[in-house]
C-alpha positions as CSV (number, residue, x, y, z in Angstrom):
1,X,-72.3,-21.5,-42.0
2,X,-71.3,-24.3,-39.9
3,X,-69.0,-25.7,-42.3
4,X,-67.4,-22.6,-43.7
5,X,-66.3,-22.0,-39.7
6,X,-64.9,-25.3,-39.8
7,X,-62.8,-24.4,-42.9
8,X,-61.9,-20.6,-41.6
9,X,-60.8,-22.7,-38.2
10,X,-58.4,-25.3,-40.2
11,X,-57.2,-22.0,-42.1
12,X,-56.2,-20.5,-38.4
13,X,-54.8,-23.9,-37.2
14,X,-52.5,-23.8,-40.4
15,X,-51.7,-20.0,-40.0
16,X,-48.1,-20.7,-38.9
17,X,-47.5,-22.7,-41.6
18,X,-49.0,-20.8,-44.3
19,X,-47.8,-17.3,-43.5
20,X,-45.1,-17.5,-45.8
21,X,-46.9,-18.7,-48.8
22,X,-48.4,-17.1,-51.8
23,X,-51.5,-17.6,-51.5
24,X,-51.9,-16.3,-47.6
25,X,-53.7,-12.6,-47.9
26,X,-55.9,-13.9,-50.2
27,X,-57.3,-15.9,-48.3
28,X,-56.5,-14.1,-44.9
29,X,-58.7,-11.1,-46.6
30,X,-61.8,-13.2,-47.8
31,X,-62.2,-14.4,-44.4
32,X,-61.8,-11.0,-43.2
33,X,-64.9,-9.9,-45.4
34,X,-67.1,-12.9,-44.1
35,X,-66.4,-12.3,-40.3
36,X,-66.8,-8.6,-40.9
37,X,-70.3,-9.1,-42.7
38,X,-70.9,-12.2,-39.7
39,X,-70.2,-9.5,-37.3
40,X,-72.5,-6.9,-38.5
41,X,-75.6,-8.9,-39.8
42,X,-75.4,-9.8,-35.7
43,X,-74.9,-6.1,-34.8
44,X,-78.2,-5.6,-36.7
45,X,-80.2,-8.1,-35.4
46,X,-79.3,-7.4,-31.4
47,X,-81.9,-5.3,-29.8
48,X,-79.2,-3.6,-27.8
49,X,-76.0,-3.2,-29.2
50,X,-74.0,-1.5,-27.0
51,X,-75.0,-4.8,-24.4
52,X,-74.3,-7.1,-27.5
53,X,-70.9,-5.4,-27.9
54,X,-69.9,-6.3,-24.6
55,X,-70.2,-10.1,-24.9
56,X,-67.2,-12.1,-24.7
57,X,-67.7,-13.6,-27.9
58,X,-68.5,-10.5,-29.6
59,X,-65.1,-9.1,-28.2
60,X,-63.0,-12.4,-29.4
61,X,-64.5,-11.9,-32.6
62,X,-63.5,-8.2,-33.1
63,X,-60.1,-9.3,-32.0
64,X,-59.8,-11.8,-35.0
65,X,-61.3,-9.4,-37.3
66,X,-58.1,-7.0,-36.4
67,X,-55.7,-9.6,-37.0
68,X,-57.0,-11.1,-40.4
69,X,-57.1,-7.1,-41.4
70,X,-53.6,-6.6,-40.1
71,X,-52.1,-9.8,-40.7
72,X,-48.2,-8.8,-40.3
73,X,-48.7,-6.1,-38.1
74,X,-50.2,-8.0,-35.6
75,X,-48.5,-11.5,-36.4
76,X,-47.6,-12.2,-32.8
77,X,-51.2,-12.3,-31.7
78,X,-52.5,-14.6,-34.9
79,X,-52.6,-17.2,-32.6
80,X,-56.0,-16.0,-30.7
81,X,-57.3,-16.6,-34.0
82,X,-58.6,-20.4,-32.8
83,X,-60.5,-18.7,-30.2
84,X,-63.1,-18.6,-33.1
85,X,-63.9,-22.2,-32.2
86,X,-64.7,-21.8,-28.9
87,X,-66.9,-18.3,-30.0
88,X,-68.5,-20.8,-32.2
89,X,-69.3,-23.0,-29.7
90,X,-70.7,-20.6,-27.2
91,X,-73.9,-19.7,-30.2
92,X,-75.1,-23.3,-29.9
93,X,-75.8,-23.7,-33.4
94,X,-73.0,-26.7,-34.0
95,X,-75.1,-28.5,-31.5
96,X,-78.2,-28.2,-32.9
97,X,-77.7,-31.8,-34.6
98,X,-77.0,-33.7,-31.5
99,X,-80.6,-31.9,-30.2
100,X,-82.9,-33.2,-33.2
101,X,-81.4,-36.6,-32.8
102,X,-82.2,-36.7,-29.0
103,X,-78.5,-36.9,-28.2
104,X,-78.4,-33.3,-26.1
105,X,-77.0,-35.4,-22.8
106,X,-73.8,-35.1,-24.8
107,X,-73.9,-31.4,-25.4
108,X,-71.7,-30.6,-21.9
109,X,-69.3,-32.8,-23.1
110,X,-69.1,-31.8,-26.7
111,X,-68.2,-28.2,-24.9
112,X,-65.5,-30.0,-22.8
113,X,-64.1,-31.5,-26.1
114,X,-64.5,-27.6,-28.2
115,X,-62.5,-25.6,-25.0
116,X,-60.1,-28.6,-24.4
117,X,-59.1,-28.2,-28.2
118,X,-59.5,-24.6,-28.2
119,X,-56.7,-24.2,-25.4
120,X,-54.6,-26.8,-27.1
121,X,-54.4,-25.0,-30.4
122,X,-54.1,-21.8,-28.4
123,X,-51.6,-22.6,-26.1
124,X,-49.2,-24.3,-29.4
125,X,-49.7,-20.8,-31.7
126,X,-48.5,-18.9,-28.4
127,X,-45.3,-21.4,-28.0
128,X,-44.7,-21.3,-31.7
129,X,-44.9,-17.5,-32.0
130,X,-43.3,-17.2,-29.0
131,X,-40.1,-19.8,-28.9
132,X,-40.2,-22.5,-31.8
133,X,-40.9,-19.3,-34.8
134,X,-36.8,-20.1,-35.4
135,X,-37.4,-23.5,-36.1
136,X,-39.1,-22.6,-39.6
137,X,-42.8,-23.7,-41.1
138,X,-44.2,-26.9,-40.2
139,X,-41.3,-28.3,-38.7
140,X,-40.9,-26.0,-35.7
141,X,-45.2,-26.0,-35.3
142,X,-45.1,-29.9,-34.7
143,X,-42.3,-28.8,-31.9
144,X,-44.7,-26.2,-30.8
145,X,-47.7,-28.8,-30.8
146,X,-45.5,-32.0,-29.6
147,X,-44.7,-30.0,-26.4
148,X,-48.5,-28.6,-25.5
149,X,-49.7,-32.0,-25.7
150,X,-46.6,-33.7,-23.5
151,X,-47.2,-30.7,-20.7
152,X,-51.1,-30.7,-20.4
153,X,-51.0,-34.4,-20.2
154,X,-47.9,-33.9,-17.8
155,X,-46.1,-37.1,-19.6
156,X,-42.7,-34.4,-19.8
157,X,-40.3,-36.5,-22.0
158,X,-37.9,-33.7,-21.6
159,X,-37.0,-33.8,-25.0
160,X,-38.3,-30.4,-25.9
161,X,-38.3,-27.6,-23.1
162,X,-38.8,-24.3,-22.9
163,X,-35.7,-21.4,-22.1
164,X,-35.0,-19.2,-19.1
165,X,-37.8,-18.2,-16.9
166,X,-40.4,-17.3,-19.4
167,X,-40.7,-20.6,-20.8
168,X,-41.0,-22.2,-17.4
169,X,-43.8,-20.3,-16.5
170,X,-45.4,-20.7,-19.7
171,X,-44.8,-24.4,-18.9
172,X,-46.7,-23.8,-15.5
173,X,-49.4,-22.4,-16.9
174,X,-50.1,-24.4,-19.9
175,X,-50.0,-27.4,-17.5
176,X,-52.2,-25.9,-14.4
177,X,-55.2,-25.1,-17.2
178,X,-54.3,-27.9,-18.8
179,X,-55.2,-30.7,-16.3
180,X,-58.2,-28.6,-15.1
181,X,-59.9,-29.0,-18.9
182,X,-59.5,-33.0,-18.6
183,X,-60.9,-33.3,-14.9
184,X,-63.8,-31.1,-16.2
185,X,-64.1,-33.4,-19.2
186,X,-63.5,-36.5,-17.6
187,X,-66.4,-35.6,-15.2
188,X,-68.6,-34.7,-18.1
189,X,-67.7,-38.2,-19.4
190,X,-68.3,-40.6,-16.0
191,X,-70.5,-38.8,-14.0
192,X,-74.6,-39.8,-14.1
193,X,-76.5,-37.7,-16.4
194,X,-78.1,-34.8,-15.5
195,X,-80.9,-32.6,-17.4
196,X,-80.9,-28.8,-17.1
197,X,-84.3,-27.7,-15.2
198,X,-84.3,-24.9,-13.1
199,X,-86.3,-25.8,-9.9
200,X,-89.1,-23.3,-9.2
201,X,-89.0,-22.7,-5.6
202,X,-84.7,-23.1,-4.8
203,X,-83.6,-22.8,-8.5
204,X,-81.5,-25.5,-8.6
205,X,-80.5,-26.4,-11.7
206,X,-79.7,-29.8,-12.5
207,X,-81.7,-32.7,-12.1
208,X,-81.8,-36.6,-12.8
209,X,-84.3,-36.7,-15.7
210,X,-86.5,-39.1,-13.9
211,X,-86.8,-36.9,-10.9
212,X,-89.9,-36.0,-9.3
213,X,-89.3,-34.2,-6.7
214,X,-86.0,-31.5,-6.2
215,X,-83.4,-33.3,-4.2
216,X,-82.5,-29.8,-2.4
217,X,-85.7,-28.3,-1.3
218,X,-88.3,-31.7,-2.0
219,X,-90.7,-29.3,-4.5
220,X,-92.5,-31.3,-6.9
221,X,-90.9,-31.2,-10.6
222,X,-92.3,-31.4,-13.4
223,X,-89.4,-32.0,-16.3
224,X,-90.3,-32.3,-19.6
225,X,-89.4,-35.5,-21.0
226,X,-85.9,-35.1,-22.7
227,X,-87.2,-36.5,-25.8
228,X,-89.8,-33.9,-26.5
């Protein structure tokens, strides 16, 4: 499963690019019929549905279902199509690996990485749709990309702007969510490690994993060891 979201993800990535090609529905449609069957083999197994509907994930998910089943009639919103990855994400089965080998102190981080990516790819479908679509294929997606990356990391060569006021704020924004996603990762990356163990008496929530006692309220833990 993990690896056929991997593939359905490249396929969004490359929507731009492949739109015009022959082989496009096809391929738009078979994905269609796995998320659809994803969606309700889910549906089926929730207890509540109607509380299961309402999940953001659940919600992102219906939205790419609409656009893989109406892929020219809703063409201008293909791009939400990556938010897949980040739905993905959210399930906790691609980090399932990282648990059994005892690496789960880089789970937070491997989120950080998943939504930095996410809003990259997110971010360059919007800008291509939006104001590089003229420039044709792959040619005016590598604009679309080229000028994400040079805003979020706030490097502005200059070579590629945006028009008019739309395109500045677009610029804004891309940049203001932008940096926030690198100081959250570059956190994740330097700060001391932390284990998740919600403290019994002031339900704090993280903790060294050698800790004893909380450092908030001074209750005595007891944390399992992270390698159990």
């Amino acid at each position: 499963m993990v690896i056929i979201d991997l593939l359905t993800i490249a396929f969004f990535i490359a929507t731009p690019v492949l739109r015009d090609t022959g082989a496009f529905l096809w391929i738009d449609y078979a994905i269609a019929v796995l998320l659809a069957a994803d969606i309700a083999a889910r549906g089926l197994a929730s207890a509540d549905t109607l509380r299961w509907l309402r999940r953001p994930t659940v919600l992102v998910d219906l939205v790419i279902l609409a656009t893989l089943l109406f892929p020219y009639w809703l063409a201008n919103f293909g791009f939400l199509r990556i938010l897949r990855l980040w739905s993905i994400s959210r399930n906790g089965i691609i980090w399932i690996p990282l648990r059994r080998h005892g690496l789960q102190r880089w789970e937070d981080t491997g989120r950080a990485i998943v939504n930095l990516i996410t809003f990259l790819f997110v971010a360059t479908g919007f800008i291509y749709t939006s104001f590089f679509r003229a420039g044709s294929g792959f040619s005016g997606y590598i604009d679309a990309l080229y000028f994400t990356v040079a805003t979020v990391t706030t490097t502005g060569f200059g070579d590629i702007t945006l028009p008019g006021p739309w395109g500045k704020l677009t610029s804004i924004v891309t940049m203001l969510i932008g940096i926030s996603l690198f100081v959250r990762l570059a956190q994740l990356i330097f700060r001391p490690y932390k284990v998740d163990f919600s403290c019994p008496q002031c339900a704090l929530q993280r903790h060294e994993p050698d800790a004893v006692h909380c450092k908030a309220c001074g209750f005595r833990l007891k944390i399992p060891d992270v390698d159990d």
